[in-house]
N, C-alpha and C positions, 0 to 999 in steps of 0.2 A: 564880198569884200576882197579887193585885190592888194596884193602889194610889189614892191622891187621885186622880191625873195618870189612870191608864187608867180610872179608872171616869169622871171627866170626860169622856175626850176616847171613852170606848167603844169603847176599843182591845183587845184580851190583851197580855198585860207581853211585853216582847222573850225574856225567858225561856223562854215557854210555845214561841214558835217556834226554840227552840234554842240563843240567843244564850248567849255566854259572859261570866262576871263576872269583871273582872281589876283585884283594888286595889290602885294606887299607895301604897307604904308605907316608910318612913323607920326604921321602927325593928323591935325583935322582938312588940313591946308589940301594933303596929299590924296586922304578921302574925298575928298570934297571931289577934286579933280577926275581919279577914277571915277567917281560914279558919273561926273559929264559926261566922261570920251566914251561910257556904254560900258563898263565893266560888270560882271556879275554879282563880284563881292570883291571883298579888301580882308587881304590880313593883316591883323594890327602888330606890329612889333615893337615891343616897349625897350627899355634898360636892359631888362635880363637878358636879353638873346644875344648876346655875348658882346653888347655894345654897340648894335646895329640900328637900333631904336634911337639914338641920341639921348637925350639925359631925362629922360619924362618915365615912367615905371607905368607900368602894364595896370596895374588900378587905379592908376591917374588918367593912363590915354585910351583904356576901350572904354569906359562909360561914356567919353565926352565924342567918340568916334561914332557910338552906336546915334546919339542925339543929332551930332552931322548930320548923316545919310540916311538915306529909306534901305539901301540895298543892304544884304548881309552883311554879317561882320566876323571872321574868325579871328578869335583870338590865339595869341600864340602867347609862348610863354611857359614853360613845363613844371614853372614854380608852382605857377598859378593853376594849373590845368591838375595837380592835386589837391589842391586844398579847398577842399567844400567849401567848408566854414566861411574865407573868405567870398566865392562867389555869389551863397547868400546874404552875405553883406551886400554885395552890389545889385541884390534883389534881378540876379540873371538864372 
């Protein structure tokens, strides 16, 4: 894969030596999307992440994120990322 940037700078895309593509996404709309253009995974960012998520909360939008997409899913979220209890509730 070429682009503007590597064919300037006369590099190979970070791709070509293996890297991985992982996009930050907020809704199903946006996963959806990554996983067309060839993305590896998506990280889901809900409310909590200091209001970068738009108005949907992190146990409302990784379940229905996970159900989108085949590819990965990291969730984000550091509320969420301790409390057990609730991620067995979401049977993750």
């Amino acid at each position: 894969m070429e682009t503007a940037i590597t064919r300037l700078l006369g590099i190979r895309h970070p791709i070509a030596y293996g890297a991985k593509v992982v996009a930050t996404v907020t809704n199903e709309r946006h996963a959806r999307a990554a996983e067309r253009y060839g993305c590896d995974a998506v990280q889901v960012v809900g409310l909590e992440a200091a209001g970068h998520g738009g108005t949907v909360t992190s146990l409302v939008l990784i379940p229905a994120i996970v159900d989108a997409v085949r590819i990965p899913v990291i969730a984000s979220g550091v509320s969420l990322l301790r409390r057990a209890d609730l991620w067995e509730s979401l049977g993750t």
